[in-house]
C-alpha positions as CSV (number, residue, x, y, z in Angstrom):
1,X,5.8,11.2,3.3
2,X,4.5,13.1,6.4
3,X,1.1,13.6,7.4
4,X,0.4,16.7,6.3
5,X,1.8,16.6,3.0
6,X,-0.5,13.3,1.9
7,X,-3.2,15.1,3.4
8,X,-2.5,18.3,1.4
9,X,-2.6,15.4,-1.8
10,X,-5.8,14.2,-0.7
11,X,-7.5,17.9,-0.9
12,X,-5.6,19.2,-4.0
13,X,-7.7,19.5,-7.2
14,X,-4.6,18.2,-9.2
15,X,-3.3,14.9,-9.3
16,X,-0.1,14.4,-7.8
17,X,2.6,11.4,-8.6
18,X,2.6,9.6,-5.7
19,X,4.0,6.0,-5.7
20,X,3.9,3.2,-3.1
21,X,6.3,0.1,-3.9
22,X,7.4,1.8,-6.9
23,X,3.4,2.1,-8.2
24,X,1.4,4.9,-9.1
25,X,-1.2,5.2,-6.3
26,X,-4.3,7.3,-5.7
27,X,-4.6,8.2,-1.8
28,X,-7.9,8.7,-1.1
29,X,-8.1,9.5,2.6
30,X,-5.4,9.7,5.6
31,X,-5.6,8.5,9.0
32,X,-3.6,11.2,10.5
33,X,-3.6,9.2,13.9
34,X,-2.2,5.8,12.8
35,X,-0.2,7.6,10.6
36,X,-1.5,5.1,7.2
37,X,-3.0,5.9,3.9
38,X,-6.2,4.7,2.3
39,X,-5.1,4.0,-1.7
40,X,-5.4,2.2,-4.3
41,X,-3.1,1.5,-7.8
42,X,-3.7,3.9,-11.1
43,X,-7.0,2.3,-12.6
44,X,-7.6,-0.2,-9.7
45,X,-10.2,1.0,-7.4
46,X,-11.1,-2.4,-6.4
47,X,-7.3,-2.7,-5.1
48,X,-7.9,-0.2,-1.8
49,X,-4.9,-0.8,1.0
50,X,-4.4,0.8,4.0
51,X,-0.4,1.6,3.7
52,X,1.5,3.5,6.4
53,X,2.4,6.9,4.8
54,X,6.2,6.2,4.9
55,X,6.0,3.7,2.6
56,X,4.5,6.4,0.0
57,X,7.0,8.9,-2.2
58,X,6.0,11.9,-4.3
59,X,7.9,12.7,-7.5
């Protein structure tokens, strides 16, 4: 996923199916210079990650 688009995710009022190892994921924020993703799994706040926003898909 590029930058933009994740960050578009992030600012949307709906929620979007995004998926990171083949889990549903919630992206809270984007770090547009490293190029990563702050998320965490459906229902699993306590989970947070930072992930590099290749590794994330939209379906």
């Amino acid at each position: 996923m590029n930058t933009q688009r994740a960050q578009e995710i992030v600012e949307s009022p709906d929620m979007v199916d995004v998926t990171y190892n083949g889990k549903p994921i919630y992206i809270q924020r984007v770090n547009e210079q490293n190029e990563t993703a702050r998320i965490f799994p459906l229902g699993q706040p306590e989970n947070e990650q930072e992930v590099p926003l290749t590794n994330l898909k939209e379906h």
